[in-house]
N, C-alpha and C positions, 0 to 999 in steps of 0.2 A: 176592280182588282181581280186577278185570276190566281188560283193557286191548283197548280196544275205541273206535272214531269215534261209539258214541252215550253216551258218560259215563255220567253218573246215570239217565238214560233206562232205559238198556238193566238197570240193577243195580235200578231200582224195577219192572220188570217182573218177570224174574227172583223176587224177592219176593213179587208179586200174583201168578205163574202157582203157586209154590209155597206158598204160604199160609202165609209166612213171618212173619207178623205180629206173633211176640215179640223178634223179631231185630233188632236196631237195627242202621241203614245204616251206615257210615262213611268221609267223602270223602275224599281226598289230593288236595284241587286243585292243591297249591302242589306233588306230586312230592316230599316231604320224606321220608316214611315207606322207601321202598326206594331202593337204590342194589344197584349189580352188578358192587364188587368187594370185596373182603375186608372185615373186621370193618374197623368205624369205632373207633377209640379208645374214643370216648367208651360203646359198645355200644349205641347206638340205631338204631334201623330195623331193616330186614328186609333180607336180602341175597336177590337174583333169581340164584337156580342154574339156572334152569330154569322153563319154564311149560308143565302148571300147577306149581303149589307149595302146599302145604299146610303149613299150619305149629300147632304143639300150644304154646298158651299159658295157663300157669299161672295162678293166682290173684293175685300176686302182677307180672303182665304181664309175667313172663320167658319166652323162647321157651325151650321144653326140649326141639324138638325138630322137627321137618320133615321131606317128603316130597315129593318130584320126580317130576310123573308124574299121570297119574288113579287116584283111588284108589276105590274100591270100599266106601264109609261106610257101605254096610247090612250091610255083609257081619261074619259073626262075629271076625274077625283084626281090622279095625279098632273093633268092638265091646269089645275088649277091651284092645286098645290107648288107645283114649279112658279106661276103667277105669283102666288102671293110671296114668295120667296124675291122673285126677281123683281117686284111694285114695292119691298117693303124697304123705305130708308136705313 
């Protein structure tokens, strides 16, 4: 998620500076995706604890899980946190 005055701009550079090109983008023009208070009923969106935020989504597009704060993706601990995410039924 980027929250940023150059929208798409700044999220397709990002992309090309990182040679991201199996990653497909995704917009939230309309602001529908997150909100920043409690679970919604229905359990759609993302709730904003904090930024950044990272969040671990299943196959099945449930969040099972998130992380407030920069996290450190090359490092072995989220190496294997990714693992037991993507091994677990």
């Amino acid at each position: 998620m980027s929250l940023n005055g150059e929208g798409s701009l700044a999220v397709a550079n990002f992309y090309h500076e990182r040679r991201l090109f199996n990653l497909a983008m995704y917009f939230n023009i309309e602001n529908q995706t997150t909100y920043g208070r409690g679970n919604l009923e229905d359990g759609s969106g993302f709730a904003l604890y904090g930024l950044p935020i990272s969040y671990v989504i299943d196959k099945a597009s449930r969040v099972r899980g998130y992380i407030i704060g920069a996290v450190e993706w090359n490092s072995d601990e989220a190496a294997a946190l990714l693992r037991y995410y993507t091994t677990e039924a």
